[in-house]
matplotlib code that plots the C-alpha trace (Angstrom):
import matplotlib.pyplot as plt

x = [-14.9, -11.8, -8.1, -6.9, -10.2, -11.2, -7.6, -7.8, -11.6, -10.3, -7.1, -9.2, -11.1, -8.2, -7.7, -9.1, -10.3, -7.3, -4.5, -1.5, -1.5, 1.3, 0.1, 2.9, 2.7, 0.5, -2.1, -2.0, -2.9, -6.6, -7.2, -8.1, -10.9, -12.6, -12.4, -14.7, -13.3, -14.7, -13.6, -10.9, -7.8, -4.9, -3.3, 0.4, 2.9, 7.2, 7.2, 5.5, 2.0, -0.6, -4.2, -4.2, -7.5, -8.7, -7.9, -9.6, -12.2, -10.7, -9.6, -9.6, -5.9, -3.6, 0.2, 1.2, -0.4, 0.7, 1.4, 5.5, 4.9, 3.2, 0.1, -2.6, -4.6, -6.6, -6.4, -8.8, -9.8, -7.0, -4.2, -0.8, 2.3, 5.3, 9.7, 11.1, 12.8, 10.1, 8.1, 11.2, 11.3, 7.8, 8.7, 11.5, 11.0, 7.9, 5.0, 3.1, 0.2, 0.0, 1.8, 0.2, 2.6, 2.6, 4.8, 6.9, 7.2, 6.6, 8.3, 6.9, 8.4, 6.3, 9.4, 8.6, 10.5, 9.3, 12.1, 13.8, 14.4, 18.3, 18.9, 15.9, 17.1, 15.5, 15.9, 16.1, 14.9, 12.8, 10.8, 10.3, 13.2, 12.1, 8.5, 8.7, 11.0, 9.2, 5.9, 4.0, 1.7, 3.0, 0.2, 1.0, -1.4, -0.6, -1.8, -1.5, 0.3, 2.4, 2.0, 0.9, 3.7, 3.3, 4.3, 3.8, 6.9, 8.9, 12.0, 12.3, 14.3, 14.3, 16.0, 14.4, 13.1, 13.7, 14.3, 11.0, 7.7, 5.1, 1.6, -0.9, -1.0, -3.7, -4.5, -7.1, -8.0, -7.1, -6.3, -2.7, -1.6, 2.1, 3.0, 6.1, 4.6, 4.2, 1.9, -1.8, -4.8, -7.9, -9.6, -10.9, -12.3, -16.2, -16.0, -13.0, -12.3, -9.3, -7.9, -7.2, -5.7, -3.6, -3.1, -2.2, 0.5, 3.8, 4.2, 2.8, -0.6, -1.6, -5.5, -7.8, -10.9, -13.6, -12.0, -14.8, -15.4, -13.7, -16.8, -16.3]
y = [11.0, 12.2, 10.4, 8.5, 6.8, 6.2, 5.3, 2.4, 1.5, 0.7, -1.0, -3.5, -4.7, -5.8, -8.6, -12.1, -14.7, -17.1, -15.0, -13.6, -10.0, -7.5, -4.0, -1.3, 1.5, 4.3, 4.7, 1.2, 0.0, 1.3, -1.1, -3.9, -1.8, -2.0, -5.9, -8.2, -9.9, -13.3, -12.4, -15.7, -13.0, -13.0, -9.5, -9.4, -7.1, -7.9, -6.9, -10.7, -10.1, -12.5, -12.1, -8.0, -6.5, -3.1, 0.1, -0.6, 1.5, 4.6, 3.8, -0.2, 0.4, -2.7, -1.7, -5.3, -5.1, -3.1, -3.0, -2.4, 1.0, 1.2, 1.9, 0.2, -2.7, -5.7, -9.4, -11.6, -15.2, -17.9, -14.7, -15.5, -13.7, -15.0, -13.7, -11.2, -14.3, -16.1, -12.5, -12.0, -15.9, -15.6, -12.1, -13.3, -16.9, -15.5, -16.6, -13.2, -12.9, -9.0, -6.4, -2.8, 0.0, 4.0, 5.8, 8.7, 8.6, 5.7, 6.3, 6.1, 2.0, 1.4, 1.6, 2.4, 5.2, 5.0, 4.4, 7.6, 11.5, 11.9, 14.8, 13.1, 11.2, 7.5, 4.6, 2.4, 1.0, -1.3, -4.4, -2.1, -3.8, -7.1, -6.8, -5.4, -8.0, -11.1, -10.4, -12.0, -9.1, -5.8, -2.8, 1.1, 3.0, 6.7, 10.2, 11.5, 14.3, 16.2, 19.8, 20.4, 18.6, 15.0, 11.8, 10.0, 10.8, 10.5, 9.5, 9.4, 12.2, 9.7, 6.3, 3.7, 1.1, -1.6, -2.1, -4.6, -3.0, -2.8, -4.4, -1.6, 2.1, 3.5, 7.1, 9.2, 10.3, 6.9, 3.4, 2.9, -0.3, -0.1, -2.5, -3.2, -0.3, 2.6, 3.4, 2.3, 4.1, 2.1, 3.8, 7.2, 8.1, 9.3, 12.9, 13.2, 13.7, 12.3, 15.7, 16.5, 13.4, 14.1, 17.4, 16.1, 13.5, 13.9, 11.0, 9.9, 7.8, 5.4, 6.0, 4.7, 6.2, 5.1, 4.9, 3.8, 4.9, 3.4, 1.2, 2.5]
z = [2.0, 2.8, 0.7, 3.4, 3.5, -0.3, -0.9, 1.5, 0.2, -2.8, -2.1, 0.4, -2.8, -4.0, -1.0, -1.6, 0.7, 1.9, 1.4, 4.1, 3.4, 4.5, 5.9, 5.8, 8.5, 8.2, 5.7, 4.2, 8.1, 7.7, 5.3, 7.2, 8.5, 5.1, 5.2, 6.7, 9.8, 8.4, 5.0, 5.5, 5.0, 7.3, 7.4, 8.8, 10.2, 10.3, 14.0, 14.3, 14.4, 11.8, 12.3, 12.4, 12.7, 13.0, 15.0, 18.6, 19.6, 21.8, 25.1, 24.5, 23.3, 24.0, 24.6, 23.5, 20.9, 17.9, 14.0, 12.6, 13.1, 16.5, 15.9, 18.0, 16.0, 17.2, 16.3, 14.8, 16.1, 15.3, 15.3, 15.9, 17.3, 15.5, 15.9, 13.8, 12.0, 11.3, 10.1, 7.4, 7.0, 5.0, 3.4, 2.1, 1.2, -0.9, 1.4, 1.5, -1.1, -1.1, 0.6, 0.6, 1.3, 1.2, -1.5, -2.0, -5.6, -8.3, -11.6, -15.1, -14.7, -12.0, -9.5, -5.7, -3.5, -0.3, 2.5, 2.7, 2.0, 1.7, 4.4, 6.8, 9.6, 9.3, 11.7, 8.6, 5.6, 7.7, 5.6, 2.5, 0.2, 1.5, 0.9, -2.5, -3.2, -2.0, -1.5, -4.4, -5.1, -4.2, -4.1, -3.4, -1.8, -1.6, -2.1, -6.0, -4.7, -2.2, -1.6, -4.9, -6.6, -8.2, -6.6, -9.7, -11.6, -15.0, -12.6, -9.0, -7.4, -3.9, -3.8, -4.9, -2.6, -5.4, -9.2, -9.1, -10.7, -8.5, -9.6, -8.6, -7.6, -5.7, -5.2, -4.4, -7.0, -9.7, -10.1, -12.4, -13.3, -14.2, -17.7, -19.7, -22.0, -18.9, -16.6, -17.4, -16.0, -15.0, -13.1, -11.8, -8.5, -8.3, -9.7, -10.9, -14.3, -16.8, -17.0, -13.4, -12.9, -16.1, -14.6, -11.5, -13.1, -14.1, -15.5, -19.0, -18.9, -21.2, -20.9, -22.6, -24.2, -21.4, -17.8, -15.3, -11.7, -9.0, -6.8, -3.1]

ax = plt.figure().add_subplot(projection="3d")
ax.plot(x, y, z, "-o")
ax.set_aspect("equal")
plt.show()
């Protein structure tokens, strides 16, 4: 399984029935193709999309219909396409459940980078500072590293995307539940040991003498 796809396992068992769940762009989208259509969840996008469903089959691509960043998705029954005000009007006024975004770096505070690299061109910051800010639930799914070097980190190098501490971090290789005391690790994905993820982290873990498996 490649760590796209074990990444996004595991951050759809985190999404309960009856909930409005933000997708970010890129890998956090391929989440909702690890939940059960009838699974009661509503999975949104800020471009105005609620009801988002998985990637289409190829060739049964709808130009209309897209997630923030584009990318084809489909809707479920009872989906609704909403403005841009009334997308941020439930970010902001604290009406999503969970949001589920990709990372750069989290710091050893549980603080998200993931809007920009200074020298990059970017369009914008996009919803990133809103949804961090008032989503109720905020969960990072991202790979444990890039190009060898760790993207979980003592202190961010990039800017941060907002002073809030996020509530889960997934990678694929562990689960890390930022605390007021550090970062927390709860779990470790099928075949991986404690030491590579240490390895494999820059920032201190609080770990625990047992650490189960993640279920995928």
């Amino acid at each position: 399984m490649e760590a796209r796809e074990i990444i996004a396992r595991r951050v759809a068992q985190e999404v309960r029935a009856g909930t409005l769940v933000n997708l970010g762009i890129g890998l956090p989208s391929m989440v909702a193709g690890f939940v059960a259509a009838d699974a009661g969840v509503f999975f949104q996008a800020e471009n105005g999309v609620i009801g988002l469903g998985a990637r289409p089959p190829e060739g049964m691509e709808d130009p209309d219909l897209t997630d923030a960043g584009g990318g084809f998705v489909t809707a479920v029954p009872g989906a609704a396409a909403i403005d841009s005000a009334m997308s941020f009007g439930l970010i902001r006024g604290g009406h999503i459940d969970m949001t589920v975004l990709g990372g750069l770096e989290v710091n050893r505070l549980g603080q998200l980078a993931n809007w920009m690299i200074p020298g990059k061109f970017v369009p914008g910051m996009g919803g990133a500072m809103d949804l961090v800010t008032g989503a109720k639930r905020v969960v990072v799914a991202m790979t444990h590293t890039n190009q060898g070097h760790s993207k979980i980190v003592q202190e961010c190098a990039l800017p941060l995307t907002s002073l809030r501490q996020v509530d889960l971090v997934v990678t694929e290789l562990a689960v890390i539940e930022p605390a007021e005391d550090g970062l927390h690790l709860i779990e470790r994905a099928p075949g991986v040991s404690v030491d590579q993820i240490r390895a494999a982290t820059d920032a201190d873990l609080a770990i625990p003498d047992t650490v189960p498996e993640m279920s995928l």
